[in-house]
C-alpha positions in Angstrom: 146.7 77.2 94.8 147.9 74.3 92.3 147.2 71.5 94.8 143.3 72.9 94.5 143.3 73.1 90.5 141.4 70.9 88.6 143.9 70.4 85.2 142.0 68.7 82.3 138.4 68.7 84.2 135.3 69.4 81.7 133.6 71.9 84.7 129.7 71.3 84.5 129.8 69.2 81.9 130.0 66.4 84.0 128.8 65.3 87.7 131.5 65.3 90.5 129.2 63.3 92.6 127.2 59.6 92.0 123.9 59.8 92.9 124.6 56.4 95.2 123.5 57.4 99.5 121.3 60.6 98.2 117.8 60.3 99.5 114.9 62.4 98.1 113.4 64.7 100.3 109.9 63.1 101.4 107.1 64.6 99.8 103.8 64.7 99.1 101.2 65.2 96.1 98.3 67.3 97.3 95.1 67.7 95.1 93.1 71.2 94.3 89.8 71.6 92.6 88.8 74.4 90.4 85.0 75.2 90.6 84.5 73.7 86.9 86.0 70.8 87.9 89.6 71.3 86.5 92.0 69.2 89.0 95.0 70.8 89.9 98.0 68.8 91.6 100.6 70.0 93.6 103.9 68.6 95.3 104.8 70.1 98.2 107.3 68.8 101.2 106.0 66.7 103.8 107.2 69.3 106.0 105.7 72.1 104.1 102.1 73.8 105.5 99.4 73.2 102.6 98.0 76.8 101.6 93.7 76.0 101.2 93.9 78.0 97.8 96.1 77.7 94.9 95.7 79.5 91.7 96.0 76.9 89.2 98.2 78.1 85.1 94.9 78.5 84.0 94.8 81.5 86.8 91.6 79.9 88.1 91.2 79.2 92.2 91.5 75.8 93.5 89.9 74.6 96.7 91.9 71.9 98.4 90.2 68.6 97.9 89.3 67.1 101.8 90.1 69.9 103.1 89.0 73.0 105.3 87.4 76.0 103.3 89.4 79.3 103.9 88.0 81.9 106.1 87.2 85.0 104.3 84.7 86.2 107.3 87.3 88.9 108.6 87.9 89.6 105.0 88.2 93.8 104.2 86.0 94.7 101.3 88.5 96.3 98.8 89.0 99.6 98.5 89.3 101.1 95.5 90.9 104.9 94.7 87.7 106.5 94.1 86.6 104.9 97.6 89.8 106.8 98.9 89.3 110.1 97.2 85.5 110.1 98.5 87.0 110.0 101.7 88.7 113.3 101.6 86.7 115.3 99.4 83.0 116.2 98.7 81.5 115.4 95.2 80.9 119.5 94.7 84.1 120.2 95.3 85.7 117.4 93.0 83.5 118.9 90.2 85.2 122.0 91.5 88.7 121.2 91.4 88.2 119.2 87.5 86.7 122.4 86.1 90.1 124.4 87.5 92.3 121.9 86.1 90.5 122.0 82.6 90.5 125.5 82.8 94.0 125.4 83.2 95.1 122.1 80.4 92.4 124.3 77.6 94.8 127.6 78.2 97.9 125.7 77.9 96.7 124.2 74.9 95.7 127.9 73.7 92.0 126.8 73.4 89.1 130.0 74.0 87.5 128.9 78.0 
């Protein structure tokens, strides 16, 4: 274990390695628009697939400049919970079930039904 020590070595405060031979990954600086204009750019590797949208700090959606529009033909509509709960219960019986449970919160609050 001595022969691996490093005796009178500042650990991360300095580089063990030069920088001489490293190569930079190739990449690439893609462009997004926002639909008031804002640009938004991106690096990405040259490897790397480029998504169509990106949401830019300002939390806006950028189109990728030249390219494809993204399909949103086979797009769900979103559901929401009320959309859920309509799908197992009537409208009657949800005015049913509220009156039981107010029933039940004014008793445990000691009110007078």
């Amino acid at each position: 274990m001595s022969d691996r020590s490093l005796r009178g070595m500042r650990l991360g405060a300095q580089s063990m390695e030069t920088e001489s031979g490293v190569e930079p990954a190739p990449r690439q600086r893609v462009e997004y628009r926002c639909a008031d204009g804002e640009q938004v750019f991106v690096t990405f590797s040259s490897e790397a697939e480029i998504p169509p949208v990106w949401v830019s700090k300002t939390g806006k959606e950028a189109l990728l400049v030249n390219g494809e529009a993204p399909d949103t033909s086979n797009d769900k509509p979103v559901r929401t919970h009320w959309d859920m709960l309509l799908e197992r219960r009537s409208l009657p019986e949800l005015e049913t079930i509220l009156a039981d449970r107010l029933t039940i919160l004014r008793e445990k609050r000691g009110e007078k039904v």
